[in-house]
N, CA and C of each residue as an Amber inpcrd file, in Angstrom:
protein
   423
   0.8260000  -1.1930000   0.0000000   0.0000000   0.0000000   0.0000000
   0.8700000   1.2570000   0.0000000   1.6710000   1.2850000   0.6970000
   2.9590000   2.2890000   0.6400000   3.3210000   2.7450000  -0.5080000
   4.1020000   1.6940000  -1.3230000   4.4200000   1.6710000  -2.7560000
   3.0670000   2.9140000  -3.9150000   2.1350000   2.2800000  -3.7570000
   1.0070000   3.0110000  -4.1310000   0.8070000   4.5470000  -3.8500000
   0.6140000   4.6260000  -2.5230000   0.7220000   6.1580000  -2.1540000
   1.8450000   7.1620000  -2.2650000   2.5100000   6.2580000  -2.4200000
   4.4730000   6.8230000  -2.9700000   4.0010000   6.8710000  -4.3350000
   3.3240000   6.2050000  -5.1820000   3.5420000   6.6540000  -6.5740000
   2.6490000   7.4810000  -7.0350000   0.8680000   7.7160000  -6.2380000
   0.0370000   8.6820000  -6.5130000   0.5800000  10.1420000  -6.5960000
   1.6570000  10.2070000  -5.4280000   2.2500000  11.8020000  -4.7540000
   3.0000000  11.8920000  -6.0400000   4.0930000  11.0330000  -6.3720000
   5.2210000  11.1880000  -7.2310000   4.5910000  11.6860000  -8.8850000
   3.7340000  10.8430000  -9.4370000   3.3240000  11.0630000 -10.5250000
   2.1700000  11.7410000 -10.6990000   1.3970000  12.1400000  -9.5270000
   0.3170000  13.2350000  -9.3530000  -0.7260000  12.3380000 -10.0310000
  -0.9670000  11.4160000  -9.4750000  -2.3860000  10.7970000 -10.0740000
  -3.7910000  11.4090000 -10.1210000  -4.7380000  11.6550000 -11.0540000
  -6.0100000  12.1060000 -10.6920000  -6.4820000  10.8150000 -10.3510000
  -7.1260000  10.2390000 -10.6500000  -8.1810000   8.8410000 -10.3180000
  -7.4710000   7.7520000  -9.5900000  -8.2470000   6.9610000  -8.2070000
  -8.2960000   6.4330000  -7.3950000  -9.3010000   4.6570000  -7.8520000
  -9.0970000   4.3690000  -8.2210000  -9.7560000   2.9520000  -8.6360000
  -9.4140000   1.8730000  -7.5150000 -10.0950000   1.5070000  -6.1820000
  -9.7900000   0.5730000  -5.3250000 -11.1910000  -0.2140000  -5.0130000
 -11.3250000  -0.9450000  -3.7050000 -12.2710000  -1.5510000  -3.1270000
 -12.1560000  -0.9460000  -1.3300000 -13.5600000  -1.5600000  -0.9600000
 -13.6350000  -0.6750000   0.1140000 -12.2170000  -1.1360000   1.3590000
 -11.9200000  -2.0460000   1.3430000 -10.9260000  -2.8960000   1.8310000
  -9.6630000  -2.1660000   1.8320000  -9.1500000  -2.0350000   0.5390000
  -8.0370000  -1.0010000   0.4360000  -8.4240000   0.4240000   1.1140000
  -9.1180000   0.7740000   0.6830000  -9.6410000   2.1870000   0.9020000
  -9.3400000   2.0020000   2.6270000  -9.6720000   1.5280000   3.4520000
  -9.5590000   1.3690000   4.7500000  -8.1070000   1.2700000   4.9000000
  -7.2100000   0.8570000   4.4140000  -5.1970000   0.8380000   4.5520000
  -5.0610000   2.2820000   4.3470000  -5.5180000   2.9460000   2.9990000
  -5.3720000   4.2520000   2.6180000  -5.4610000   5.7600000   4.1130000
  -6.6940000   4.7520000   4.7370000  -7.1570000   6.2010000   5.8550000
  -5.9030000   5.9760000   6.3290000  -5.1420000   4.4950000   6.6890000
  -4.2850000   4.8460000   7.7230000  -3.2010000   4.5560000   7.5100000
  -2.7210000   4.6570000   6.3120000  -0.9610000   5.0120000   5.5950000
  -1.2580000   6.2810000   4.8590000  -1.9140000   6.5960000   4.3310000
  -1.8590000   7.8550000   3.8070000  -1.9300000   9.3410000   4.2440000
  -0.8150000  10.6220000   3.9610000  -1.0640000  11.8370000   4.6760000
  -2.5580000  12.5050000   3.4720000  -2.6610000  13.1470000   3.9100000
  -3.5560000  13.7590000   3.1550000  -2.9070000  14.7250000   1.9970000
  -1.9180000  15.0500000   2.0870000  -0.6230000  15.7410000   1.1550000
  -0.4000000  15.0920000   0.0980000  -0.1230000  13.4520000   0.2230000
  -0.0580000  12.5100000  -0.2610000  -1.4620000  12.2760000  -1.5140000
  -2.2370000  12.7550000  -1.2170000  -3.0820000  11.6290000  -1.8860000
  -3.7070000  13.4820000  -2.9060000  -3.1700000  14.4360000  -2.2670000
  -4.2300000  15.9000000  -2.7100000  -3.9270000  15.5190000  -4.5940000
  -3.4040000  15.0480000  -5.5500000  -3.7090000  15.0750000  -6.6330000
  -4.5280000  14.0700000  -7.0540000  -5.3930000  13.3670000  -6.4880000
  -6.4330000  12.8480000  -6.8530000  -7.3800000  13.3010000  -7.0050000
  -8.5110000  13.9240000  -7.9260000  -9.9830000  13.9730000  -8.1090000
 -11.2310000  13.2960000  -7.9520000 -10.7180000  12.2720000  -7.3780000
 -11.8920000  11.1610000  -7.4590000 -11.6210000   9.8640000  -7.3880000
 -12.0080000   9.2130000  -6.4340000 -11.8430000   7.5640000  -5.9850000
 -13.1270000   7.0040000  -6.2860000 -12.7230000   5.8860000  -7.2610000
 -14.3080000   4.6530000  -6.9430000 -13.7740000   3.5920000  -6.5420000
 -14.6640000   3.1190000  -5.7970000 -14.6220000   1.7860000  -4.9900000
 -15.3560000   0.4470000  -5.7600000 -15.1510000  -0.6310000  -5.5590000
 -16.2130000  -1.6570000  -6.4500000 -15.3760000  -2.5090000  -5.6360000
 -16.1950000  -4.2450000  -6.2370000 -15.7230000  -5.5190000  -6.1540000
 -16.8200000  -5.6190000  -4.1390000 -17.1960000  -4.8660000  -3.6240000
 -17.6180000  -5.2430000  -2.3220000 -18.2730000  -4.0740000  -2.4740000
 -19.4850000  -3.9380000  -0.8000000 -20.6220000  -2.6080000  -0.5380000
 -19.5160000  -1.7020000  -0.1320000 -19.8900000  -0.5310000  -0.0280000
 -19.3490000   0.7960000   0.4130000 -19.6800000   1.1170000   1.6840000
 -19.0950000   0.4030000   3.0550000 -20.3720000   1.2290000   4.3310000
 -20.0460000   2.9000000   4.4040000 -21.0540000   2.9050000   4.2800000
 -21.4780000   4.9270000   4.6580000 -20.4020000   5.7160000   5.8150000
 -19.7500000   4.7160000   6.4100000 -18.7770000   5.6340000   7.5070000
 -17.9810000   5.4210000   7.1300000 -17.5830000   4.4140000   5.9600000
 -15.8490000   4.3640000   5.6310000 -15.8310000   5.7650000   4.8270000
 -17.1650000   5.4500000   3.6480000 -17.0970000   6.4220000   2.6150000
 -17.0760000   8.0500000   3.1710000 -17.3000000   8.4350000   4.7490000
 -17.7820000   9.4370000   5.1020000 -16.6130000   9.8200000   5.7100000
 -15.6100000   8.8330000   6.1330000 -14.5440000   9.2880000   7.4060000
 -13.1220000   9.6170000   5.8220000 -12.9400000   8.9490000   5.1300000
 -12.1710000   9.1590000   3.9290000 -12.7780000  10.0900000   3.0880000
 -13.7880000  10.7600000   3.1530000 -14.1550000  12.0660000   2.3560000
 -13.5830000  13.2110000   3.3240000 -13.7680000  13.3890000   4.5660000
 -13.6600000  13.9390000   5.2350000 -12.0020000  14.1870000   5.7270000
 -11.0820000  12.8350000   5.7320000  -9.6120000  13.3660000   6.2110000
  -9.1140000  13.4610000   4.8020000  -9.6640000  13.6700000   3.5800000
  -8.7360000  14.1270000   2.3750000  -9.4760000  14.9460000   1.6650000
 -10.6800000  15.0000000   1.8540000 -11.2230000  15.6640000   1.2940000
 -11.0580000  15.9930000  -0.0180000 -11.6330000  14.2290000  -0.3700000
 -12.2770000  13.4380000  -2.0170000 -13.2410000  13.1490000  -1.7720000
 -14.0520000  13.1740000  -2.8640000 -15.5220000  12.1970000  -2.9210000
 -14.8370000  11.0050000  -3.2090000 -15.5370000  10.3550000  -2.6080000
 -15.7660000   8.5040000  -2.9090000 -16.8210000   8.0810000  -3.7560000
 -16.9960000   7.1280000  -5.1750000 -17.8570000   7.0240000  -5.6400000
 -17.8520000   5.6560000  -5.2680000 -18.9720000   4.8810000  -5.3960000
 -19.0940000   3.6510000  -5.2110000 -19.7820000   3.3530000  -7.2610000
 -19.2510000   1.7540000  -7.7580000 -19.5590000   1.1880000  -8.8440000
 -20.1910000   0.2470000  -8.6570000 -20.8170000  -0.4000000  -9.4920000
 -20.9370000  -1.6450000  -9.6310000 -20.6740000  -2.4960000 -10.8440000
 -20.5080000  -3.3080000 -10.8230000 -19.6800000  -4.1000000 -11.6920000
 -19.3390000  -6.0100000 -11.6580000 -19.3540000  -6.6010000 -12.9280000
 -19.2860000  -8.3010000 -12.8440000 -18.3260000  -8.2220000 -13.8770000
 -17.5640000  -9.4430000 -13.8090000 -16.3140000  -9.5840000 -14.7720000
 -17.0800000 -10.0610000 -16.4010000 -18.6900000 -10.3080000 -16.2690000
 -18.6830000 -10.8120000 -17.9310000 -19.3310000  -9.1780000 -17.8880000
 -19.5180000  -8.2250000 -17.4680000 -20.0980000  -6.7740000 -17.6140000
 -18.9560000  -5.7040000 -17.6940000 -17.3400000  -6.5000000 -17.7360000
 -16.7440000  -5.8630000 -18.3770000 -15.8800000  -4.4780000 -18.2370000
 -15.6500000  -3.8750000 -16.9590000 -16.6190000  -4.7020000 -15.4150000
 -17.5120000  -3.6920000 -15.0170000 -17.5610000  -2.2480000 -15.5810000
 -18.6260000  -1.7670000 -14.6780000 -19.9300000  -1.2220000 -15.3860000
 -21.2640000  -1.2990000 -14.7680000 -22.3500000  -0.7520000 -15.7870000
 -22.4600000  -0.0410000 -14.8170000 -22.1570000   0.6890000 -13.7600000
 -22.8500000   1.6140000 -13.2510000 -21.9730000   2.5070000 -12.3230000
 -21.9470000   3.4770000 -11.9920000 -20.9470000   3.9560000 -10.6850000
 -21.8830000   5.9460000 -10.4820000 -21.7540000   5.7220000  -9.1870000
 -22.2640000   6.5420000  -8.4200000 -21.1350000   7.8030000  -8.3920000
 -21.4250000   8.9570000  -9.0390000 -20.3110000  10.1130000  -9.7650000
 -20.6740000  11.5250000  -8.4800000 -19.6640000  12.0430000  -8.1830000
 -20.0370000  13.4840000  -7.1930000 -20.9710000  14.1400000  -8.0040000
 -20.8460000  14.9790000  -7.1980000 -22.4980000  15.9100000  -7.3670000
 -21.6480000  17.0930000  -8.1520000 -20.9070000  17.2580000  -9.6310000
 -20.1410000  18.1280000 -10.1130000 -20.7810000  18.4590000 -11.5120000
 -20.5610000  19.7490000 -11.6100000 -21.1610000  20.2250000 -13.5780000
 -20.4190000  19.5680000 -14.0870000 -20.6510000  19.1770000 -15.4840000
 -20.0020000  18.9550000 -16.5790000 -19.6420000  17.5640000 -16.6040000
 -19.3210000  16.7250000 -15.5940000 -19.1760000  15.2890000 -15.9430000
 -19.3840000  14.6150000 -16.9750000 -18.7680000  14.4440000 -17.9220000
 -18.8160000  13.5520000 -19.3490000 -18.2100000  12.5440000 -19.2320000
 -18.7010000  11.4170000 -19.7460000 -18.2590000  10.1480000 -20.1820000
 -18.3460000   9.7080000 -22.0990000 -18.0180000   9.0440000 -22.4910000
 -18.2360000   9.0130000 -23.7290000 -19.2220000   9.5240000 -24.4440000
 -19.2170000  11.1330000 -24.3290000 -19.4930000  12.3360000 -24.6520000
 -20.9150000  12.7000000 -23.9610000 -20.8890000  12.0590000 -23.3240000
 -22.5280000  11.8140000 -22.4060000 -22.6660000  12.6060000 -21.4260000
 -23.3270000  13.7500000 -20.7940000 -23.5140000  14.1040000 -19.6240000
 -24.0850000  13.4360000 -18.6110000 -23.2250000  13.0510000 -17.1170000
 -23.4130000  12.0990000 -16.4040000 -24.3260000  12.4980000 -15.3680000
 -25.6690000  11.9560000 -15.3000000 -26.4050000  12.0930000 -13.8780000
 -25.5690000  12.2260000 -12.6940000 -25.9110000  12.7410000 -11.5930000
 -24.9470000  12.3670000 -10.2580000 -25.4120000  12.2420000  -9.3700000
 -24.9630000  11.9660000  -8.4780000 -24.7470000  11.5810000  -6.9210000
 -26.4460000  10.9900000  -5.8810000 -26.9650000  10.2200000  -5.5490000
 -27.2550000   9.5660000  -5.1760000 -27.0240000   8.5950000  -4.1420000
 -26.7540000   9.5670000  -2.9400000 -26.3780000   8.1670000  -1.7770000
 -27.2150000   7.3720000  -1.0870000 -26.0820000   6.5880000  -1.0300000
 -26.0970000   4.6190000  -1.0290000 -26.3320000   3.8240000  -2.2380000
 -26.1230000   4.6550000  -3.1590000 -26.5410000   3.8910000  -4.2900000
 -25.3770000   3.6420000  -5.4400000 -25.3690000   2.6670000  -6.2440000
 -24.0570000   2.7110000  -7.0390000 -24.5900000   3.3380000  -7.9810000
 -25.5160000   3.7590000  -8.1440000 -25.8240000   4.7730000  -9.1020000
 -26.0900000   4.4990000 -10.7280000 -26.4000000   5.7720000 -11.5230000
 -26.9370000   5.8410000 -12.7510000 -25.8910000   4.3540000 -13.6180000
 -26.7920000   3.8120000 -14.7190000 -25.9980000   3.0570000 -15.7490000
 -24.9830000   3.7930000 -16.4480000 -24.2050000   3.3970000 -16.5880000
 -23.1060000   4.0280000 -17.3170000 -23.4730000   4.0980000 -19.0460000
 -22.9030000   5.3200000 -20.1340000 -23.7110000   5.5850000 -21.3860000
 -23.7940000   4.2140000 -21.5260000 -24.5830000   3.6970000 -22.7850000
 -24.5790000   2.7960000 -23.4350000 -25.5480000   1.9030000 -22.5000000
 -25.3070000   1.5440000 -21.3190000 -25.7490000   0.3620000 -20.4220000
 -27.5910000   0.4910000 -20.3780000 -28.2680000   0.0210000 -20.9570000
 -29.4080000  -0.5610000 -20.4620000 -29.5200000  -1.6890000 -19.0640000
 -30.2100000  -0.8750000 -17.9270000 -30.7590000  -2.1240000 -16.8800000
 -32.0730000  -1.9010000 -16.6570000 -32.3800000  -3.4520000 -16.2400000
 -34.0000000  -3.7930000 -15.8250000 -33.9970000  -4.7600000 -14.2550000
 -34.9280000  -4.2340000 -13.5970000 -34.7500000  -4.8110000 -12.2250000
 -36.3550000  -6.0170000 -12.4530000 -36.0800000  -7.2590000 -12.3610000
 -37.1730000  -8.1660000 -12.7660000 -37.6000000  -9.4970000 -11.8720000
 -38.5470000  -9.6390000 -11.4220000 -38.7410000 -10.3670000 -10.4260000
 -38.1440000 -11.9210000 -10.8720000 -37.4530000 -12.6990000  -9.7100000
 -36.3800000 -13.6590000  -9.6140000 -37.4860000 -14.8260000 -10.6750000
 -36.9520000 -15.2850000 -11.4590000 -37.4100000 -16.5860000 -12.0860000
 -38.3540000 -16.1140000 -13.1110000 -38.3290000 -14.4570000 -13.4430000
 -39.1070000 -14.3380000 -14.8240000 -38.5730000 -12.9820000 -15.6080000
 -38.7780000 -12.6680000 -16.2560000 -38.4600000 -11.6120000 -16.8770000
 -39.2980000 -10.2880000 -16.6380000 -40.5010000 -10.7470000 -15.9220000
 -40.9150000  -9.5470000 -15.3570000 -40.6160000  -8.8080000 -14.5130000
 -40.6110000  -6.8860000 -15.2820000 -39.9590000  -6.0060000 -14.6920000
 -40.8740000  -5.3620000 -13.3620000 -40.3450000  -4.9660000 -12.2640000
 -40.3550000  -4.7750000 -11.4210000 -40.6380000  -2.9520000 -10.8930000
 -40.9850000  -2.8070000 -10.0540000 -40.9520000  -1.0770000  -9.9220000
 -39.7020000  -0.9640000  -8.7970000 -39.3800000   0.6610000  -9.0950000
 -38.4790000   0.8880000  -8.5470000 -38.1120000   0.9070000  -6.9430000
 -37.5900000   0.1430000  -6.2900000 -37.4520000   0.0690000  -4.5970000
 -37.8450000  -1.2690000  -4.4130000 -37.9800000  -2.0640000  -5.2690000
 -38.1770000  -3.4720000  -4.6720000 -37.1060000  -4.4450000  -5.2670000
 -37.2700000  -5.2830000  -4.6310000 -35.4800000  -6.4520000  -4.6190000
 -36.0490000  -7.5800000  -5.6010000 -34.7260000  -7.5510000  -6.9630000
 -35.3940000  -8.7500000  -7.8280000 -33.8130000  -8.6940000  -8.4400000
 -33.9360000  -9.2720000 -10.0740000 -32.5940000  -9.8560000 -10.3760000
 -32.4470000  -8.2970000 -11.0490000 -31.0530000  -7.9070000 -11.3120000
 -30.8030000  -7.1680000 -12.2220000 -30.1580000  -7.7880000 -13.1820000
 -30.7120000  -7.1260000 -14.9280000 -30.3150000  -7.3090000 -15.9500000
 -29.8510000  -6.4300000 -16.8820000 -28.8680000  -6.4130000 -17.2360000
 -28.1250000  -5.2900000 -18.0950000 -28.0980000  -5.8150000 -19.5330000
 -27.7530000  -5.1090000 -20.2280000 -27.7000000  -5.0400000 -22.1530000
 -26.6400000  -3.6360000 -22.4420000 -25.7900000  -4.2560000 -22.9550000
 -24.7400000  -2.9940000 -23.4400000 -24.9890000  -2.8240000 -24.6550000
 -25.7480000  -1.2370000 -25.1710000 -26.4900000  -1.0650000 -26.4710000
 -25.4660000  -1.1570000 -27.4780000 -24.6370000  -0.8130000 -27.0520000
 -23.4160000  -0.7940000 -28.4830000 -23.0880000  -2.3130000 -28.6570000
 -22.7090000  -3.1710000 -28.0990000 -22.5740000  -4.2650000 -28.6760000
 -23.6940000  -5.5590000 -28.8010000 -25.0670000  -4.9030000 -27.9840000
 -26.3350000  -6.1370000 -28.0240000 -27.6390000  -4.5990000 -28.1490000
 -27.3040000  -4.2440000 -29.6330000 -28.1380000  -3.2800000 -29.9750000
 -29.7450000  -3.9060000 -29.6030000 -30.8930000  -3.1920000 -28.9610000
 -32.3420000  -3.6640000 -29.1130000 -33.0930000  -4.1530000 -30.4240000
 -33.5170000  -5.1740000 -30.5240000 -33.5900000  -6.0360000 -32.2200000
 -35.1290000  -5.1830000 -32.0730000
């Protein structure tokens, strides 16, 4: 972890790509001096609890985004972005911020939340399977 925070300072990294796991070594090897050329950390691969994400916004003062993401999805269809103007992604203006949530689909990503064992879609706030479609490569027939 050392190695890491030695090379963010040295080469002035903007972006932070970890899991919440790391992120927890970071509060407590890292100065806050250390880490000031970053713009933005996302977390994935595990949940985000709300006090890690709250105590590491607070001693460096970064947003933390939380993603979500599966290795055949390539890996992420979704990630939860600060509350900032202008955010573009592949030329897309990005919805933002939403907490506890991993947030808006990323461009391209179609999802449907559908009750377990059918394809029927579901309303929003209730627990079923999620299903994604990446329009650029599984265009809607």
């Amino acid at each position: 972890m050392g190695k890491i925070v030695e090379a963010i300072a040295q080469y002035r990294a903007a972006l932070l790509v970890t899991t919440p796991t790391f992120l927890r070594s970071y509060l407590r090897k890292a100065k806050k001096e250390q880490l000031s050329s970053l713009n933005l950390v996302v977390t994935g691969a595990e949940k985000l609890p709300p006090p890690l994400r709250e105590e590491f916004e607070s001693k460096f003062d970064l947003p933390v985004c939380e993603g979500y993401g599966m290795t055949e999805t390539t890996p992420v269809i979704g990630v939860n972005v600060p509350a900032k103007e202008g955010l573009r992604l592949g030329g897309q203006a990005l919805k933002t911020w939403k907490n506890g949530s991993i947030g808006r689909p990323c461009p391209g990503i179609t999802i449907k939340v559908c009750r377990p064992g059918s394809q029927e879609e579901i309303p929003a706030n209730e627990s079923g399977v999620l299903w994604s479609r990446d329009r650029m490569f599984f265009p809607a027939t």
